[in-house]
C-alpha positions in Angstrom: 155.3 68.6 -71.7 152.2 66.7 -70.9 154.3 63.3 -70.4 156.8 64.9 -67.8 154.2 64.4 -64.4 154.5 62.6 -60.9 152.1 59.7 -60.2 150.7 62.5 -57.7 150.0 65.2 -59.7 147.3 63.1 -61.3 145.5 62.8 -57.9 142.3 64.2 -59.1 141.9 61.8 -62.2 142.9 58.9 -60.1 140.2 59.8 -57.6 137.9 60.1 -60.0 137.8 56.1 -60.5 133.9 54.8 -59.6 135.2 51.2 -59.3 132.4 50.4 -61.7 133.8 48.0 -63.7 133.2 49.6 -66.8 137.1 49.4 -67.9 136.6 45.7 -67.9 134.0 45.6 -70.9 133.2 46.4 -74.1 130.2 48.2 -75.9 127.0 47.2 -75.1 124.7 45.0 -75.9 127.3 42.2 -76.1 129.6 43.5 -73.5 132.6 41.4 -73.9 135.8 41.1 -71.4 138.2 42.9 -72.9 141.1 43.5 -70.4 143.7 41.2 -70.8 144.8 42.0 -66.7 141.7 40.9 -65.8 141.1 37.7 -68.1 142.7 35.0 -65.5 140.9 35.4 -62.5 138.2 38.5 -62.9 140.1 40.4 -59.8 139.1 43.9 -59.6 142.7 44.9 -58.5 143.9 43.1 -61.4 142.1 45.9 -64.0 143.0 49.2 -65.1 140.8 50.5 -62.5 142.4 48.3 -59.8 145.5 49.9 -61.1 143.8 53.3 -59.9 143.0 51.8 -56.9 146.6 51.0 -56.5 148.0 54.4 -57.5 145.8 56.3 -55.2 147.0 54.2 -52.0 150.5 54.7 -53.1 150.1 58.3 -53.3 148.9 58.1 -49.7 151.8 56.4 -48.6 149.3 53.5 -47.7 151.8 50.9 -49.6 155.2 50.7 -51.1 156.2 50.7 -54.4 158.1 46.9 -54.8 158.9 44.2 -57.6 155.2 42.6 -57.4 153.7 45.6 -58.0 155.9 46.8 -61.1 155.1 43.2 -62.4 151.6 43.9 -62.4 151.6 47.3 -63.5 153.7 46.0 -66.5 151.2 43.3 -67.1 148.9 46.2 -68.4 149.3 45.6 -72.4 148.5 50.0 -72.8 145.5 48.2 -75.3 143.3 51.2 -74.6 139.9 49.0 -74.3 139.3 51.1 -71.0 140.0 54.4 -72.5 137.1 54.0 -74.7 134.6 52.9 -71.6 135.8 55.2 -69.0 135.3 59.2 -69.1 136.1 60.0 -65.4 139.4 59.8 -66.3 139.5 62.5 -68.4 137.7 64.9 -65.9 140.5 66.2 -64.2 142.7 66.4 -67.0 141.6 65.4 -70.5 144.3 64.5 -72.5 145.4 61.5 -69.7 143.0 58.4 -70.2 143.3 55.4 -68.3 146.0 53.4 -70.1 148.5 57.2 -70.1 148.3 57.0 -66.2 149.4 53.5 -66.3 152.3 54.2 -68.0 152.7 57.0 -65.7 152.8 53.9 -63.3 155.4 52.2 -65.2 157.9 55.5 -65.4 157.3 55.9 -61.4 158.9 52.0 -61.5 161.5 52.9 -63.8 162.7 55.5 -61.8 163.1 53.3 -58.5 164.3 50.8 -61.4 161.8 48.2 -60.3 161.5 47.2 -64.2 160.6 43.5 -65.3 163.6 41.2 -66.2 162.0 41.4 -69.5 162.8 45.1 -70.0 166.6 45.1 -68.0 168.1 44.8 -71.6 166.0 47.5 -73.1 167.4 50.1 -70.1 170.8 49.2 -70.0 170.8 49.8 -73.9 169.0 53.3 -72.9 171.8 54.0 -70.2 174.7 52.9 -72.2 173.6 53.9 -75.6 171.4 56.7 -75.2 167.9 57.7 -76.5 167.2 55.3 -79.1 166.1 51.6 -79.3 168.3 49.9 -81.7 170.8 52.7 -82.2 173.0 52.5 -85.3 172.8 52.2 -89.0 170.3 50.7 -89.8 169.5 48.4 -93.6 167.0 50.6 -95.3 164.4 48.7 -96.9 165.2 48.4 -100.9 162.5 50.5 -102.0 162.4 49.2 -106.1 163.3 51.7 -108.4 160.7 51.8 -110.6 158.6 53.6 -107.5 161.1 55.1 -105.8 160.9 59.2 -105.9 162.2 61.6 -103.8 159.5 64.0 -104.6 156.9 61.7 -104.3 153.9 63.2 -102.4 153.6 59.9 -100.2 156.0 59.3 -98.1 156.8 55.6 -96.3 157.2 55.6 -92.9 160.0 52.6 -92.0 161.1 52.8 -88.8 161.4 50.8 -85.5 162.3 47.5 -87.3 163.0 45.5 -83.5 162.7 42.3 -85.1 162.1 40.4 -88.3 158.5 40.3 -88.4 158.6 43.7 -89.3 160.9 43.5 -92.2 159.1 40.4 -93.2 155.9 42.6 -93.7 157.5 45.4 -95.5 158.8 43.2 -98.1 155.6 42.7 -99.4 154.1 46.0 -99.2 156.9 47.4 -101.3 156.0 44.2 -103.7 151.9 45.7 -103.5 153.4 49.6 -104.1 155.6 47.9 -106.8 152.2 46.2 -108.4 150.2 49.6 -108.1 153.4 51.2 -109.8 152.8 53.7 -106.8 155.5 56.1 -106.3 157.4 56.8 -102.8 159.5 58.3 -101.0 161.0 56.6 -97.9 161.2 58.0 -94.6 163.9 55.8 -92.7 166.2 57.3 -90.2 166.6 53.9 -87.7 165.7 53.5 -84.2 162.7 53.9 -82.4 159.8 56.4 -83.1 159.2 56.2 -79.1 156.4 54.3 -78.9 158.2 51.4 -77.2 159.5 53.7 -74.9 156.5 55.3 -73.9 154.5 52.3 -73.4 157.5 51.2 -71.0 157.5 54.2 -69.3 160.7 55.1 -70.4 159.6 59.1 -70.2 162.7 60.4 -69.7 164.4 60.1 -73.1 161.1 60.8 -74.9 161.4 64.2 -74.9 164.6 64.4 -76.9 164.1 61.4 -79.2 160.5 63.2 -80.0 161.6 66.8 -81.2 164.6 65.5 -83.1 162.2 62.9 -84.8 159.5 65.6 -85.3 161.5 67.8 -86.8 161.8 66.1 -89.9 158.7 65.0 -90.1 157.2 68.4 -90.3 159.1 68.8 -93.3 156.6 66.0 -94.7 153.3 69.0 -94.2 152.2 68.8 -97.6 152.5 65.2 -98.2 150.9 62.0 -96.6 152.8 59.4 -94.8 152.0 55.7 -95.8 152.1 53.7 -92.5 152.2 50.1 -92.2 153.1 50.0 -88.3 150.3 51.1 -86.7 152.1 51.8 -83.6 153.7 54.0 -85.0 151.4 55.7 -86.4 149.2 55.8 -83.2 152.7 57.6 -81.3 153.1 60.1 -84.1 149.8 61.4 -84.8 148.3 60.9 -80.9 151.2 61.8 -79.2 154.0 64.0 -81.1 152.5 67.6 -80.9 152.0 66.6 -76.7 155.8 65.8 -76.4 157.4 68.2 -79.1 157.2 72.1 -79.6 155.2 73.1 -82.3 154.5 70.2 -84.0 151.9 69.6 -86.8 151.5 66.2 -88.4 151.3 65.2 -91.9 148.7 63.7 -93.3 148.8 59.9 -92.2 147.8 56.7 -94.4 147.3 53.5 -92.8 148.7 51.1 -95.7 145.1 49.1 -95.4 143.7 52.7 -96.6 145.8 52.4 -99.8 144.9 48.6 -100.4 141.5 49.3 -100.3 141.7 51.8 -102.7 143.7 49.6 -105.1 141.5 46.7 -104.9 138.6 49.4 -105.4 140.2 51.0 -108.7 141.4 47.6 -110.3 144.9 48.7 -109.7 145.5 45.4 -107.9 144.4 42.2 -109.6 143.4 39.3 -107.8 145.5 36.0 -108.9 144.1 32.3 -108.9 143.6 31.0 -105.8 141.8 28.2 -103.6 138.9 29.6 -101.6 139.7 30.1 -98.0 138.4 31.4 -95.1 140.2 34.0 -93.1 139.3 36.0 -89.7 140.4 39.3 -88.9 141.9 40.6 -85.6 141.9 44.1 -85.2 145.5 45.1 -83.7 144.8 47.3 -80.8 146.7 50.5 -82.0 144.9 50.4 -85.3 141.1 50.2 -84.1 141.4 51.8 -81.1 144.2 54.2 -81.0 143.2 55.3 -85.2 139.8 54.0 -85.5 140.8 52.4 -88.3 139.0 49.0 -88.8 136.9 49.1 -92.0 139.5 49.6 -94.7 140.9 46.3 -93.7 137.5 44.3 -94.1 137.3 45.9 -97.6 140.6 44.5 -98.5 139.9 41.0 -97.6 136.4 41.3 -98.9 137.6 42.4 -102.1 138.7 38.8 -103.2 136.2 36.4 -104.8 137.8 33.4 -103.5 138.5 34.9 -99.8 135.4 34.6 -97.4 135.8 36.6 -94.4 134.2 35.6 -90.9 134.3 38.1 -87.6 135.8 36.9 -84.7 133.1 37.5 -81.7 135.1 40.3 -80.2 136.1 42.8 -82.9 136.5 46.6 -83.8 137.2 48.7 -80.7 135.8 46.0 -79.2 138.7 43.7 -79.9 140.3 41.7 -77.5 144.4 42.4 -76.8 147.2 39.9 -78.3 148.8 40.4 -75.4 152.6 41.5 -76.8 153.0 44.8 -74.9 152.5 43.2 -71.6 156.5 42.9 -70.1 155.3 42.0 -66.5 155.2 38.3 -65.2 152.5 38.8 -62.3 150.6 36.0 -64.1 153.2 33.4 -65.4 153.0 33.1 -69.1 151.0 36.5 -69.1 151.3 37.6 -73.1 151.1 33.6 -74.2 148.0 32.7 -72.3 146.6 36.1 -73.5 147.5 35.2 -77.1 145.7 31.7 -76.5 143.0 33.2 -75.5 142.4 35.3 -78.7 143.4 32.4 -80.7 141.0 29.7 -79.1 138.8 32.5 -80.7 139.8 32.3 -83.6 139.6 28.8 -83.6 135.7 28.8 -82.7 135.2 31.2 -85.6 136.1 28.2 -88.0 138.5 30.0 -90.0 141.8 28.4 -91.9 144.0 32.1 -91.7 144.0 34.5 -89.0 145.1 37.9 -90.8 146.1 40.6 -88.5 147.5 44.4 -89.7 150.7 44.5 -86.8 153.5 42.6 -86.9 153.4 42.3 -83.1 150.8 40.5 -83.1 151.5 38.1 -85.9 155.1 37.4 -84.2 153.2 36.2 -80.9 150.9 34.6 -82.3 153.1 32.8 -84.6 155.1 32.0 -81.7 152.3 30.5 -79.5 151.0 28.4 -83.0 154.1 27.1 -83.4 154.2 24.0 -85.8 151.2 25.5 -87.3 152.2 29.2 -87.5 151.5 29.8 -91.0 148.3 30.2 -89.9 148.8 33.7 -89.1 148.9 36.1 -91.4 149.7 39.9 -92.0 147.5 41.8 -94.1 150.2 43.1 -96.8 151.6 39.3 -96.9 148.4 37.7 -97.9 147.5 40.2 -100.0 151.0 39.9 -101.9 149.9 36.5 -102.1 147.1 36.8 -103.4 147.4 39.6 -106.0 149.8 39.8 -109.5 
């Protein structure tokens, strides 16, 4: 299994780092900062290719592994904004960019359990529990009946529902499938697809978690499965056939895909309204890891009285909310992070900021406070919006 490495093995790759600051920026011309770890102060060591830096002298023996360290490590968000600038990486060994060695990082920490206080909870439920986040029965979402078919040829992925946010948002995209009279099938076994536990560094109970998982998804090869977490659809198309034997994944649908489609064939019908002006934020997981950032746009374009302004960094130039940082190297790490992208979308002059990830609408709802109904998911203000 690709995912079952030392820190060491990866000596080559690590060595490979130019230290040319490249991981810190986006695309040219405009080259915006887009590493969250190096926002506050613009510290090389605090970068993904600081974190390289790091890695090789702990390979030496040249420094310790310790608390401080594992808080900075896990102040790395995995948002993949270096994977995308940085080939050197990949020389050694191709299928480990930048943000996979720094979880590689984070599993070295949770094996000298040097893990934030933030994650304690999450691997004492591991220990004590087993494999899977949230183990247990879990509510299925109440798919209505007029759509729901078992031998549907889309299939709706619902897993990995850590918090309300989640449900919140799949309420209203079974209202949308309800509207397009769109029939499903639902995929919801409970748990955690592994994406939380790979982004920790929680390797260790991957590999079993994966290939029971995979297994019946595979049984999904001639259909497509409708996604509305995009993390989980990063883990199980990027990263399922690394971790499990023989695994080939269905088709996947990002549920943006679908809406735009909808809008497109009249299927969805826009209702009265006031005008308003919305921003987008591309999640991370969705433009980066699925290079999916169009279909979105389309959606919110679609409605006459929406008018839809860019945020300045967007696509896979986007710029992190921040939520899957755990460490506390810089106090108030994911909430200044999430200030920072929402002073932006302040300065874009917009009323709604619509995002496609329930992560980040739960943090940035969080930060807004008093004022978070400002933030948006896509398939709630689209429910709003549509009859």
């Amino acid at each position: 299994m690709q995912y079952s490495l030392e820190i060491a093995e990866l000596h080559g790759s690590i060595g490979g780092c130019l230290h040319c600051n490249s991981c810190h920026y986006g695309n040219w011309p405009e080259n915006h900062e887009i590493c969250p770890i190096y926002s506050p102060d613009h510290t090389f060591t605090h970068s993904a290719g600081g974190l390289m830096f790091l890695a090789k002298a702990l390979i030496r023996n040249q420094m310790e592994y310790s608390q401080h360290l594992a808080e900075l490590v896990y102040s790395c968000s995995a948002c993949r904004g270096c994977d995308d600038q940085c080939n050197m990486m990949r020389s050694t060994n191709p299928l480990m960019p930048l943000s996979d060695i720094i979880r590689l990082l984070k599993y070295e920490m949770v094996k000298r359990d040097l893990v934030p206080e933030r994650l304690k909870s999450t691997r004492k439920k591991i220990r004590e529990e087993g494999d899977l986040l949230n183990k247990g029965e879990q509510s299925r979402p109440q798919v209505p009946p007029a759509i729901m078919d078992e031998q549907a040829d889309t299939v709706l992925y619902a897993e990995c529902f850590h918090g309300g946010g989640q449900w919140n948002v799949f309420v209203s995209a079974l209202n949308l499938l309800e509207k397009m009279e769109y029939p499903i099938a639902l995929h919801a076994e409970g748990g955690c697809c592994g994406s939380t536990l790979f982004d920790h560094g929680f390797w260790d109970e991957l590999p079993g978690l994966v290939q029971q998982k995979a297994q019946r998804l595979g049984s999904y090869a001639d259909k497509r499965l409708l996604f509305v977490n995009p993390h989980c659809q990063e883990f199980t198309t990027n990263h399922y056939g690394v971790i499990a034997d023989d695994y080939q994944p269905p088709t996947g649908l990002h549920i943006s895909e679908l809406l735009a489609e909808a809008l497109k064939e009249g299927r969805l019908k826009e209702r009265d309204g006031a005008g308003v002006k919305v921003a987008y934020h591309d999640p991370c997981m969705l433009a980066r890891g699925l290079g999916i950032t169009e279909p979105p746009r389309e959606v919110l374009s679609s409605f006459a009285a929406v008018e839809l302004v860019e945020l300045e960094r967007n696509r896979q130039n986007t710029f992190c909310c921040g939520s899957r940082a755990a460490g506390e190297y810089f106090s108030g790490f994911r909430e200044r992070t999430a200030r920072e992208r929402l002073d932006e979308f302040e300065e874009s002059g917009a009323d709604i900021l619509i995002t496609a990830c329930h992560y980040c609408k739960t943090l940035f709802q969080q930060v807004l406070g008093e004022n978070r109904d400002r933030v948006k998911d896509l398939c709630e203000f689209v429910d709003e919006r549509t009859q």
